[in-house]
C-alpha positions in Angstrom: -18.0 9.6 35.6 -16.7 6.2 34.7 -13.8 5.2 33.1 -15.8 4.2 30.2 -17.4 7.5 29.9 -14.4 9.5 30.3 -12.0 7.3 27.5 -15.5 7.6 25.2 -15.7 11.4 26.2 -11.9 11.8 25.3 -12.0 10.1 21.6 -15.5 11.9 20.7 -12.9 15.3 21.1 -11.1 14.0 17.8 -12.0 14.5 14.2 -14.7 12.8 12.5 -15.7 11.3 15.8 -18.9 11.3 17.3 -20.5 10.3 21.1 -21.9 6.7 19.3 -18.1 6.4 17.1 -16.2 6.7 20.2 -18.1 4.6 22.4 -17.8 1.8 19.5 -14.5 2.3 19.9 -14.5 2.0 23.5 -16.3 -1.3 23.9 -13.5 -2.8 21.0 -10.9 -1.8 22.6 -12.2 -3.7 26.2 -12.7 -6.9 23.7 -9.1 -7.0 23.0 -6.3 -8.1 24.5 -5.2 -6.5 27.4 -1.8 -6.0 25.8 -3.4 -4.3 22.7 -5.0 -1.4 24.9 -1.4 -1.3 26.7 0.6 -0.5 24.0 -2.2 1.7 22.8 -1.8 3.8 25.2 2.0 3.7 25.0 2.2 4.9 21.9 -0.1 7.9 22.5 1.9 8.8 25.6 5.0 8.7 23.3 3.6 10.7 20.7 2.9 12.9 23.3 6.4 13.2 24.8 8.6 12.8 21.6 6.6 14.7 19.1 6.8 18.4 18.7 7.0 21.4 16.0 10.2 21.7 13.6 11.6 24.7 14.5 12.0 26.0 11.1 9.1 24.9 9.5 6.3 23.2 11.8 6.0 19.7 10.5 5.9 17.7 13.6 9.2 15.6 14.0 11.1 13.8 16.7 14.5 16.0 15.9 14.8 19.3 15.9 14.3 19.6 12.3 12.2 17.3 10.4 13.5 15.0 7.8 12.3 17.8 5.1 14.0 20.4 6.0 16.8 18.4 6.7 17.1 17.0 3.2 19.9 18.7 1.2 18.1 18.0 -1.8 15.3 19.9 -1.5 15.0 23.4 -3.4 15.2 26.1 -0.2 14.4 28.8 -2.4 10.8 27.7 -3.0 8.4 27.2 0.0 4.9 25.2 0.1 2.7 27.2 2.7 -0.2 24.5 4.0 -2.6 24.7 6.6 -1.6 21.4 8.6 0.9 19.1 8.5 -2.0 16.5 6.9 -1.3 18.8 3.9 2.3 18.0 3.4 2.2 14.1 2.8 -1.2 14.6 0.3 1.4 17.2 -1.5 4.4 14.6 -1.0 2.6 11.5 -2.3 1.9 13.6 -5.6 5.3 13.6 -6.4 5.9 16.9 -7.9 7.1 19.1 -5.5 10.7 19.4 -4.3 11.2 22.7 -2.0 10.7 22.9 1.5 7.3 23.5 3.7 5.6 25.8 5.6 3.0 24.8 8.4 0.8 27.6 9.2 -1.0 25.8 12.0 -4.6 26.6 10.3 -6.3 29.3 8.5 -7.6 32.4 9.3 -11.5 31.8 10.9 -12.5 35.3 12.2 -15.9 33.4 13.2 -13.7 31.0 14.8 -11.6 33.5 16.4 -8.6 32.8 14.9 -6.5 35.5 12.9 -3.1 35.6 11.4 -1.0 36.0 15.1 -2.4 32.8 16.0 -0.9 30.8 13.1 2.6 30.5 12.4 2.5 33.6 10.0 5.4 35.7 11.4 7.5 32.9 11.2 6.6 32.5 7.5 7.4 36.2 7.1 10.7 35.9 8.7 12.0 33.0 7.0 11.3 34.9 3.3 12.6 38.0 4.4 15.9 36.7 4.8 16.3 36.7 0.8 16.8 33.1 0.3 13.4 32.1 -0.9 12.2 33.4 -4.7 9.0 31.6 -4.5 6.3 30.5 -1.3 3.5 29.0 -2.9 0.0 29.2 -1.0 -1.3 25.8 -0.9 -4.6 26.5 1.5 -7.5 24.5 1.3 -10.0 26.1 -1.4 -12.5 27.0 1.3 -13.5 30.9 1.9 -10.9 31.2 4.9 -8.3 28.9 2.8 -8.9 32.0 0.1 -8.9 34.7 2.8 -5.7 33.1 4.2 -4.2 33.0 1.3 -5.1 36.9 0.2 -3.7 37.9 3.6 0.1 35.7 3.0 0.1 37.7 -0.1 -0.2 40.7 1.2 2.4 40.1 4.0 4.9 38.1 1.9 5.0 40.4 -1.4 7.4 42.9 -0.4 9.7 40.0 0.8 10.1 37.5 -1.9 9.8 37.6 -6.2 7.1 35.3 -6.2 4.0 34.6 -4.2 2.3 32.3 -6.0 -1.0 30.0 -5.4 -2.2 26.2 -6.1 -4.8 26.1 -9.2 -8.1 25.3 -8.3 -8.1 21.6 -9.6 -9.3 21.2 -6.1 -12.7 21.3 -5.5 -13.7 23.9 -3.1 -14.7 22.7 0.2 -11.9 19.9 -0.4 -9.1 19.5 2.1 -5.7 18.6 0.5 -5.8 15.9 2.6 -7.8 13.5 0.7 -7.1 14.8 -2.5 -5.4 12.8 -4.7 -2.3 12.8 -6.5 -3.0 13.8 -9.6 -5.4 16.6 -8.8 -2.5 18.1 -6.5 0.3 17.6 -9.1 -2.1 19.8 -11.7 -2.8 22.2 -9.0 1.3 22.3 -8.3 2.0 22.7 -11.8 -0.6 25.3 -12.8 -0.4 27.4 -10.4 -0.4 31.4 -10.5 0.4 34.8 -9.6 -1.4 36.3 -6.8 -2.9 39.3 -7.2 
């Protein structure tokens, strides 16, 4: 395999990304500067190295806890639960919300084969049953595992915390938070309900 088809092999693995995308890619990236590529590749490697999971709620940071949880100013007692980390700045850039966040790593696919132990689920749990947090909202994508996650949080969080609450559907469903905009998430934020 050349190098070619191993970089092009490599980028068609990402999202949104096909065989024909990522060897466009390719061939731009041998037009540029040799420099360009260079520090391409030196900033992957540093993501790579540097970036990892806040240990309290999943966001990826460079510090132990990311700039969120570290903010004194955010409400503690309410918690956004979102698929992926995506999620978080498409809720941020709305504006409304000013708790703290929850990364669950996913959502439950069984077709996919992935259930509840293979997102961060237990870590949700443990965190609320501590009796600090009164509210987690469910913020899942409006899809029929986003729903299916979100039925299962409730039935794990309930006995934990007041309020287990979930975004209102001003999302259309099959839409991804993450290219929502902000105010479609702000209504969702602020009309959200009571789970079952």
């Amino acid at each position: 395999m050349s190098v070619i088809d191993e970089l092009a092999g490599e980028l068609s693995k990402l999202p949104g990304i096909g065989r024909k995308t990522a060897l466009r890619l390719t061939y731009h990236l041998l037009k540029q500067p040799r420099e360009r590529s260079i520090r391409l590749a030196r900033a992957l490697e540093t993501l790579a190295e540097r970036v990892h999971p806040c240990q309290t709620c999943f966001n990826p940071t460079e510090d132990a806890e990311c700039a969120i949880c570290r903010d004194p100013r955010r409400d503690a007692a309410v918690l956004c639960a979102v698929e992926e980390a995506a999620d978080i700045g498409a809720i941020e850039r709305a504006g409304e919300f000013r708790g703290r966040y929850h990364v669950l790593g996913g959502r439950i696919s069984p077709l996919d084969g992935v259930g509840p132990e293979d997102l961060t689920v237990s870590e949700l749990e443990r965190r609320v049953a501590g009796g600090a947090v009164t509210e987690v909202i469910v913020a899942t994508n409006p899809s029929v595992e986003g729903e299916a996650t979100a039925l299962y949080l409730q039935q794990v969080l309930a006995p934990h915390v007041a309020r287990v609450t979930r975004i209102a559907r001003g999302l259309p469903v099959g839409g991804d938070l993450e290219y929502a905009d902000g105010i479609t998430i702000a209504q969702a934020l602020s009309a959200r309900r009571e789970m079952p």
